[in-house]
C-alpha positions, 0 to 999 in steps of 0.5 A: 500500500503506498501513500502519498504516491501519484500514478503516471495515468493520473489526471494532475489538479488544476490549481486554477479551478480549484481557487476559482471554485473557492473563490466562488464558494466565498462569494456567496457565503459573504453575499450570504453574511451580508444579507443576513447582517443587513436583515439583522440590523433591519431588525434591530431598527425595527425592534427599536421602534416597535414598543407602541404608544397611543395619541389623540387624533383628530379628522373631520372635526372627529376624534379618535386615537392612533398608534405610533405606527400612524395606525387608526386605532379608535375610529374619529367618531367622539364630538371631544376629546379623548384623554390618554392618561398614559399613552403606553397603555390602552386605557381611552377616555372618551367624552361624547356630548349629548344630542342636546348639548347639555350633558356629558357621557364618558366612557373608558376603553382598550384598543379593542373597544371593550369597556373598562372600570365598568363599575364606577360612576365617574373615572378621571384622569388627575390633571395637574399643571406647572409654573408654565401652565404645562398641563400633566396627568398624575402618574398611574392613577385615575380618580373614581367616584361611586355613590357621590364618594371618591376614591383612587385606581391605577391604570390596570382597574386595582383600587388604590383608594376605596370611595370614602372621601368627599374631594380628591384633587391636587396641589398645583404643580407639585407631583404625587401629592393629591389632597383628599377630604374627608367630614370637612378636613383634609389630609395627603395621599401619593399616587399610589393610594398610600394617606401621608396625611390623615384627614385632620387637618384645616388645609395642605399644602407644600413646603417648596416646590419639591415634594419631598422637602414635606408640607406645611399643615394647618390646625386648629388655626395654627401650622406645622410640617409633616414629612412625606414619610409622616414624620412630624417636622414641625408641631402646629404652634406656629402663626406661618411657617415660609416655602423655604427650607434647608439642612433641618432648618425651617423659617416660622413665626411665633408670637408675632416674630420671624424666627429660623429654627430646626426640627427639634427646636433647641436652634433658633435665631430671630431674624427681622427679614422682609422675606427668605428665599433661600435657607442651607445651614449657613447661608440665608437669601433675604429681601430688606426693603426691595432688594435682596442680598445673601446673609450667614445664618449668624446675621452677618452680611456677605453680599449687600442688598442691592439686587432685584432677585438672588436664585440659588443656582447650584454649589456656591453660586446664585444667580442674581438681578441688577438694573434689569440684566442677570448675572452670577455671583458667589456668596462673597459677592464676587461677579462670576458671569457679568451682567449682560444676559435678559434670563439666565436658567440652570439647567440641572441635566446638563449642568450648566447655564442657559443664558439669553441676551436681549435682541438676540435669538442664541442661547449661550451656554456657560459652564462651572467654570463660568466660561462661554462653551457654545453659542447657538439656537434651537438648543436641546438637551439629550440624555447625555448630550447638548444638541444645538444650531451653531452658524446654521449647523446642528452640533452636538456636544457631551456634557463637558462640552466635547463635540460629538456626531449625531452618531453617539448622541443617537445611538439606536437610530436608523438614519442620520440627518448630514449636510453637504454643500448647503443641502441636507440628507440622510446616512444610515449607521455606517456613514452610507448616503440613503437619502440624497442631499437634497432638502433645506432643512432636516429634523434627527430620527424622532422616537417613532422613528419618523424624519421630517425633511423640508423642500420648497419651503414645505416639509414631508416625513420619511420612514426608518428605512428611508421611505418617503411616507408624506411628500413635502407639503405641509407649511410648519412654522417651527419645526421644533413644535411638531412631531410626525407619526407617518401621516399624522403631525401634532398640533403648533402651539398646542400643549396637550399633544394630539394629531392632524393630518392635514 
């Protein structure tokens, strides 16, 4: 037996057909990879846009609900609107008027149209509004009434709260924090159904603008301070008790005098203030007269009064109010940011300042070191990124102000909005052109995966993959106001966000 022996009469190999037929084999097990990595991320794109919400529409006068494919989900069928509570769930609020005009029928649905929480009078979303009178809804929860007494569900039908109390409302622009009346006194209870404060009381309301620094409660005339863990701050001996507080410490009255003094009541320093409005342990914002100035809890003046406004800003800065122009000091009195700005806002997410300038359309963002880092329009805050218009280009920067791409800022997008010789259009992941350089303006991917495009003055939608779904047709003024859903646009200057098509 030989091995590795060729016979004489043996055919030899032909090496060129041999790397031929490779080379073809090759060929298509990477056509083969490529299309299953295409499809791959076709997937993934699509996963990512997939988790459906809800929104009111409305169509001839009609309203209904789309899904956030643009799908009709509930027919426009109802004379007013229908409230979402929580547009991730199918839970509908739909108002009908009467044929009269007189009355009002509701009734709550699914995306099937069956009827839900069947077994109360009355089901209501809890409204509630801020400062800027941007309209919220209490989350997961919906007040109920049965037999002329109210009480609390979440969104699923489990009850909260049984229907025992008299009124359940809110307190302005304060979030968990719903009153409830019960025999003509009131107390507290959170979002969940859970009472912080029994009904006992003659009123509530909040410490400061933050929930969690507690609420002021009245008795027998006098007032007091309940944490939201229903620890008592304060006992009901005081004639006022301010909206500030700080480390423990609260300013009150008694007997007729101003005083700050802490929790147990063994620290208490008089004071003879107009007003406080801002207390740490060491540091005290007050107004004399109609100025304001900065003070140590040991009555010593660090900054004079001579100020229109002093607003905590964050560490040892405040931002600060004279002849009508803002700017930035420290508890010294030293001028960190001049004053020359018409508005200056700290931006807690991104950790820096938002400063406007009169007659001039830029936000000028400065950071902790009190340095002008980006000058632009249009200026967004991302989860981790600054997006902003700077010389009629959209940047990005992280939070330490290192320009980024629209890549890292959107990381789970689709398309990417890109410019080249004054026109926009659309990249994929790879840096590959998918929609030509063709439009003067260009929105980034929104949450549904929708891109607004504009052309001739007028601005269309384009899908996830580059498909066009609306030509360019719709006159919108600002661009930034507007979200698309396929067909479907919300309305400009409208706060409650619902959709139009036309």
């Amino acid at each position: 037996m030989s091995r590795g022996k060729r016979y004489n009469d043996e055919q030899k190999l032909n090496l060129k057909k041999v790397f031929a037929a490779i080379a073809v084999v090759a060929v298509i097990i990477l056509f083969i990879i490529g299309i299953k990595n295409l499809t791959k991320k076709k997937e993934q794109a699509a996963n990512y846009f997939t988790e459906v919400a809800y929104y009111t529409m409305l169509q001839n006068d009609k309203w209904g609900v789309i899904n956030s494919k643009g799908e009709i989900v509930i027919e426009p069928e109802y004379s007013l609107m229908i409230v979402i509570p929580d547009n991730k769930k199918e839970v509908f609020i739909c108002n009908e008027l009467s044929e009269d005009n007189s009355t009002v029928k509701t009734k709550v649905i699914n995306a099937n149209n069956s009827q839900l929480f069947t077994d109360y009078a009355t089901v209501e979303v809890i409204d509630n509004v801020d400062s800027n009178n941007n309209i919220w809804f209490e989350s997961n929860v919906l007040r109920v009434s049965k037999d002329g007494k109210y009480g609390l569900i979440d969104l699923d039908g489990k009850e909260l709260a049984a229907c025992t109390y008299d009124k359940i409302e809110v307190i302005k622009g304060i979030k968990d924090s719903l009153l409830i009346q019960k025999d003509g006194k009131v107390g507290l209870a959170n979002n969940q159904g859970d009472v912080i404060v029994e009904c006992e009381y003659e009123s509530v309301e909040a410490l400061t603008k933050n929930y969690t620094d507690g609420y002021i409660v009245k008795k027998d005339g006098k007032y007091g301070a309940i944490s939201v863990n229903k620890e008592q701050l304060l006992e009901c001996k005081y004639e006022e008790i301010k909206h500030v507080c700080g480390n423990d410490m609260y300013v009150v009255k008694e007997d007729g005098k101003w005083k700050i003094t802490n929790k147990a009541g063994d620290k208490t320093l008089e004071i003879d203030y107009d007003d406080i409005t801002y207390l740490s342990s060491d540091i005290i914002v007050a107004k004399t007269g109609d100025k304001y100035g900065i003070f140590g809890t040991d009555k010593s003046e660090k900054v004079k009064a001579e100020y229109q406004s002093i607003e905590f800003a964050y560490t040892d800065n405040y931002i600060a109010k004279k002849d009508e122009k803002y700017g930035v000091i420290n508890s010294t009195g030293e001028v960190l940011v001049p004053f020359e700005y018409t508005s200056i806002i700290f931006n807690e997410k991104a950790g820096c300042l938002f400063c406007k300038k009169a007659d001039d359309n830029n936000t000028y963002l400065i950071d902790r070191n009190h340095e002008v880092k980006v000058t632009g329009t249009d200026v967004e805050v991302l989860d981790g990124y600054i997006r902003a218009k700077v010389n009629d280009e959209y940047k990005f920067y992280n939070f330490k102000f290192e320009e980024k791409s629209n890549r890292d800022a959107y990381a789970n997008h689709t398309l990417y909005a890109a410019k080249n010789d004054g026109k926009y259009g659309l990249v994929n992941r790879d840096g590959t052109l998918v929609i030509q350089y063709e439009y003067e303006d260009i929105t980034e991917q929104n949450d549904y995966g929708y891109v607004a495009v504009k052309k001739d003055g007028k601005w269309g939608v384009i899908d996830q993959y580059g498909n066009t779904v609306v030509e360019p047709k719709y006159e919108i003024s600002d661009i930034s106001k507007v979200t698309f859903i396929g067909k479907w646009h919300s309305m400009e200057d409208v706060k409650t966000i619902c959709f139009i098509e036309e």
